[in-house]
N, C-alpha and C positions, 0 to 999 in steps of 0.2 A: 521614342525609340524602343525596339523589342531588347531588350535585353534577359540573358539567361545565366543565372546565379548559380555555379558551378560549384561542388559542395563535398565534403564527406565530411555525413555524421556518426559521429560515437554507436548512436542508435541502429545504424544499420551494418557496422563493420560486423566481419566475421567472427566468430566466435569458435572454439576447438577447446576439446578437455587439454589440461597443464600448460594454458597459455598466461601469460605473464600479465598481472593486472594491470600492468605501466603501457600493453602493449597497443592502445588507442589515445593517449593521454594528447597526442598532438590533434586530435580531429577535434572537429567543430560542434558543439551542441546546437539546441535547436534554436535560444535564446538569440545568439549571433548568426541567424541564419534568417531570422525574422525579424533583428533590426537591421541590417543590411535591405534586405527587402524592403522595409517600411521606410529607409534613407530614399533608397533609389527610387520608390513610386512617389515619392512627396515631390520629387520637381516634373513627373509629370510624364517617366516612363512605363511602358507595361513589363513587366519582373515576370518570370517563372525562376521556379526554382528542379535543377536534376541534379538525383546522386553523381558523381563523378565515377563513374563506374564505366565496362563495355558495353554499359548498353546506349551507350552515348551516341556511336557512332551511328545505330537506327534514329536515335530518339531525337539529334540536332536537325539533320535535313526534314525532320517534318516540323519542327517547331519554328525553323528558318529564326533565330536570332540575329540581328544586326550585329551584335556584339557581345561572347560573354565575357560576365564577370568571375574571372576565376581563382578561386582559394583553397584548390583541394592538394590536400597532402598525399593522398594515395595512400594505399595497403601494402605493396609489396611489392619487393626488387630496390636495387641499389639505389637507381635513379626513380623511383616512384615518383618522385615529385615533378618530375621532367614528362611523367605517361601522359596527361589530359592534353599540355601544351603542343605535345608531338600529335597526338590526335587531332585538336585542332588544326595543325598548319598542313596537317596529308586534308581537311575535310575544305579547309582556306575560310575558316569562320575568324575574324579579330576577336583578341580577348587582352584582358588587364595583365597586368605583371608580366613578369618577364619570361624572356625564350626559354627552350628547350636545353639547350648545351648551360644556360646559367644554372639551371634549376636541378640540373644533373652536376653539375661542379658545387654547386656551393650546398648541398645536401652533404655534399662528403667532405668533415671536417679537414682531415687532413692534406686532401688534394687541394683545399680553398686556402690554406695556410702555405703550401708552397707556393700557388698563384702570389701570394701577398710576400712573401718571404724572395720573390725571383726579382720583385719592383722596390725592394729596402723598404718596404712599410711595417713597423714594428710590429710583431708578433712574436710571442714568447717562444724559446729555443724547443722542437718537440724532436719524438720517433714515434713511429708505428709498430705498435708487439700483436703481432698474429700468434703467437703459441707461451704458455705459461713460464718456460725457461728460458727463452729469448734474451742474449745479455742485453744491457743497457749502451749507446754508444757512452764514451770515456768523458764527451763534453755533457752528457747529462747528470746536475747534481740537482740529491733533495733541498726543497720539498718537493715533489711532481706531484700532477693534476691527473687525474684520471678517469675518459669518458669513451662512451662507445663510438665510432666515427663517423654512424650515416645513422641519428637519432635525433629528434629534436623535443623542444617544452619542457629538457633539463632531464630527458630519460637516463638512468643510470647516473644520474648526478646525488650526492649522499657525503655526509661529512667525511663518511670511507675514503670520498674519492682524494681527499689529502693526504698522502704517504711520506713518511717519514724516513723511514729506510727498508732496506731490501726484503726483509720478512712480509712488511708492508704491502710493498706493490706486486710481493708475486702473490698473497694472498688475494687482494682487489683484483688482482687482474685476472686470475682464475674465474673471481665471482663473473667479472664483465664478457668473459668469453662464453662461459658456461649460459650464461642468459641471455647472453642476446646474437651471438653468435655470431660475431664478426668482426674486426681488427680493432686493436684496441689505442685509442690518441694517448699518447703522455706526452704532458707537457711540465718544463718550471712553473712551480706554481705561482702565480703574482699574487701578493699581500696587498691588499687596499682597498680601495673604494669601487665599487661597482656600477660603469655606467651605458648607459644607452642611446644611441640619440636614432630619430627615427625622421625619414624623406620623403618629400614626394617630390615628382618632378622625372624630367628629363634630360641628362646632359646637351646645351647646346653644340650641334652639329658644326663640323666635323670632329666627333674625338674619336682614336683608337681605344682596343682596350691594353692597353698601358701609359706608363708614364714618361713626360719628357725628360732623356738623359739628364739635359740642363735643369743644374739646381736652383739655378737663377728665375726657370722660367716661371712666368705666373699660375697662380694655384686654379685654377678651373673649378669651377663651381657654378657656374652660369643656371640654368634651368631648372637649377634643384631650389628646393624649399627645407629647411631646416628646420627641426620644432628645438622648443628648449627642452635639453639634457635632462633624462629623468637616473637619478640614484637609487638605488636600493637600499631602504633605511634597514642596514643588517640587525641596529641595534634595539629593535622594535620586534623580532625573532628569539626563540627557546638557544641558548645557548648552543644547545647540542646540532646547531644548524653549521657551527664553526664560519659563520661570515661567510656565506657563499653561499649562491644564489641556486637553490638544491629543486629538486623535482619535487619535492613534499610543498615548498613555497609556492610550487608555479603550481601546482591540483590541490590539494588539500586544501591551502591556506590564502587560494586565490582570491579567494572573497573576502580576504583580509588583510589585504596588499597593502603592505606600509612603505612608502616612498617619499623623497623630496622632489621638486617637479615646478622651476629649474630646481636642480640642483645647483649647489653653493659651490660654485667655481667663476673664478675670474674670467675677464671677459678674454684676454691672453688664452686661457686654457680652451673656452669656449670655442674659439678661431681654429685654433690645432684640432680638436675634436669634431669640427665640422668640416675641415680638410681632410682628414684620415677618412672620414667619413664618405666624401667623396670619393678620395682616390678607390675606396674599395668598394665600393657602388659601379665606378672608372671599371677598373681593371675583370670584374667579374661579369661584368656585363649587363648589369640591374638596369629594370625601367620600369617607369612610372612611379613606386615602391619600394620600399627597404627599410630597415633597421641594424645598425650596428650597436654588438657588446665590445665593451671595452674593460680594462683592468686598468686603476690608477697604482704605481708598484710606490709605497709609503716609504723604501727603502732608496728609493732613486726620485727625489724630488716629486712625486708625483707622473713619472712618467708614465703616457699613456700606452697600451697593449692590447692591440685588436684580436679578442678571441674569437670571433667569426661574425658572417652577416646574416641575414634574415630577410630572404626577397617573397616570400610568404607570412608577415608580421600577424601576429594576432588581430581581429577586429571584435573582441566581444567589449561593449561601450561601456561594461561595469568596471572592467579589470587590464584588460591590455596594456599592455605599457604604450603604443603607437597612441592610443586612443586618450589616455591619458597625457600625454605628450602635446598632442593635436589640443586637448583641449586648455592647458596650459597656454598653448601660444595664440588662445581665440579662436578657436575655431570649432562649431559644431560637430557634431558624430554627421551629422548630413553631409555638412560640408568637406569630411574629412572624406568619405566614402565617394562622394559625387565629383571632387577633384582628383580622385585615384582614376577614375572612371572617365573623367574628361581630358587628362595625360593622356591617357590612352585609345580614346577615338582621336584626340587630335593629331597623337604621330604617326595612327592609322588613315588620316585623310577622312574621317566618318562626322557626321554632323552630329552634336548632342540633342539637338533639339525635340519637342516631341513629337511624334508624328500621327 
């Protein structure tokens, strides 16, 4: 099968004097770009690889792909994450991962957290602050969390981002506007354990995206695959990281990744964590792909707290958490990449086979 690996790397993003060093940290190096490649040719397809850029829309109709494989984050604008997918569906080429309206919802933290917060699925109490004096609503108490709200790979995340009280959050949140320049999340900050769990798969047909009224009814989870839970071993980190899974952990210290993987949870919690898991995979619209963060709150039994999803997951095979996860539950970097890939010719009607 032709397949074409849709991409942006680090190496070719734009660059501008007094641009913020954090301001690529979600794009892809070349490492993960060449073993994705060398996954996909080993069963037997022919791989190119294009920037995800505008020159796409010359550069696909002569390359004529059966399918691409697509992982680009984009440069710029709200919904960048949504520009490749909406490309492709104006050109009618099939590609991996999920639509256009998901990739645009669930880039933007806070818009993804009221989708979850409209269905009772837990997510810790937030507001949105666009200007530095902005009061607080009256139901928000410290400690709040605080991140930019259409950023991802932990940008603007820093032990700062935990406030204490009022001096606190208007100082951080000055920083967070002034840098990245756009609305700023606060949320209660949840105390606990840090986890993940990462999917593939497709919800068996027919589901909407929400959830049944009836509490009674059964948990839906049919077509998804589950890896096992990976934790963030906080206590394997410089102190001054404050437990919390910072931007310096996911660049700097990526190649140092200390995790448990499963982690050390019951098989009770397991179940719970793999149905939240779904329902917000459900209700946002994910296919074939995902990853969910969760917060364990040490204050409340361990109860679980969906801080957002991830329908673009990492795939570098040294570091990633999906990749890690994947390989925890048996499964090759091949296999993990090639059944991403065959989700999504299969719900496209496309044959994998090679041609």
């Amino acid at each position: 099968m032709r397949i074409t690996l849709l991409a942006n790397l680090k190496k070719n993003a734009p660059t501008w004097p007094g641009m913020s060093p954090d301001q690529w940290d979600d794009l892809d190096s070349e490492k993960t770009i060449e073993s994705i490649m060398h996954a996909l040719r080993a069963r037997g397809h022919h791989v190119t690889f294009l920037e995800g850029n505008a020159t796409l829309y010359e550069k696909l109709p002569q390359v004529k792909p059966d399918i691409c494989f697509n992982i680009c984050e984009g440069h710029f604008g709200d919904s960048r994450e949504a520009q490749v997918p909406a490309l492709l569906e104006m050109l009618r080429i099939p590609y991996t991962g999920s639509r256009v309206l998901t990739m645009a919802l669930t880039l933007d933290k806070p818009m993804t957290k009221r989708v979850l917060a409209y269905h009772n699925l837990p997510t810790p109490p937030f507001q949105v602050l666009e200007r530095v004096h902005e009061p607080l609503d009256p139901d928000m108490r410290f400690p709040l969390f605080l991140k930019p709200s259409r950023e991802g790979t932990g940008m603007g995340v820093t032990a700062e981002s935990i406030v204490h009280n009022e001096a606190q959050l208007r100082s951080q949140l000055r920083h967070l506007l002034d840098k990245y320049d756009q609305p700023v999340l606060v949320e209660h900050f949840i105390e606990g354990r840090e986890i993940t769990v990462g999917v593939v798969g497709n919800l068996t047909s027919p589901v909407a995206w929400r959830l049944p009224d009836d509490e009674t009814a059964p948990r839906v989870s049919r077509g998804l695959h589950f890896f096992p839970p990976l934790e963030v071993d906080m206590s394997r980190y410089p102190e001054e990281e404050m437990g919390i899974y910072t931007s310096r952990i996911k660049t700097e210290l990526a190649e140092d990744f200390h995790y448990l993987c499963p982690a050390p949870l019951t098989e009770a919690q397991v179940q719970e964590l793999n149905f939240l898991t779904a329902a917000t995979f459900r209700v946002t619209g994910c296919l074939d792909v995902a990853r969910v963060d969760f917060r364990l709150d040490k204050h409340d039994n361990d109860k679980p707290y969906i801080l957002e999803i991830n329908p673009l997951p990492g795939l570098n095979p040294g570091y990633s958490d999906l990749c890690i996860e994947a390989l925890a539950g048996g499964w090759t970097y091949e296999e993990l990449v090639n059944r991403i890939l065959d989700e999504a010719a299969e719900r496209q009607g496309i044959l994998t086979t090679d041609r």
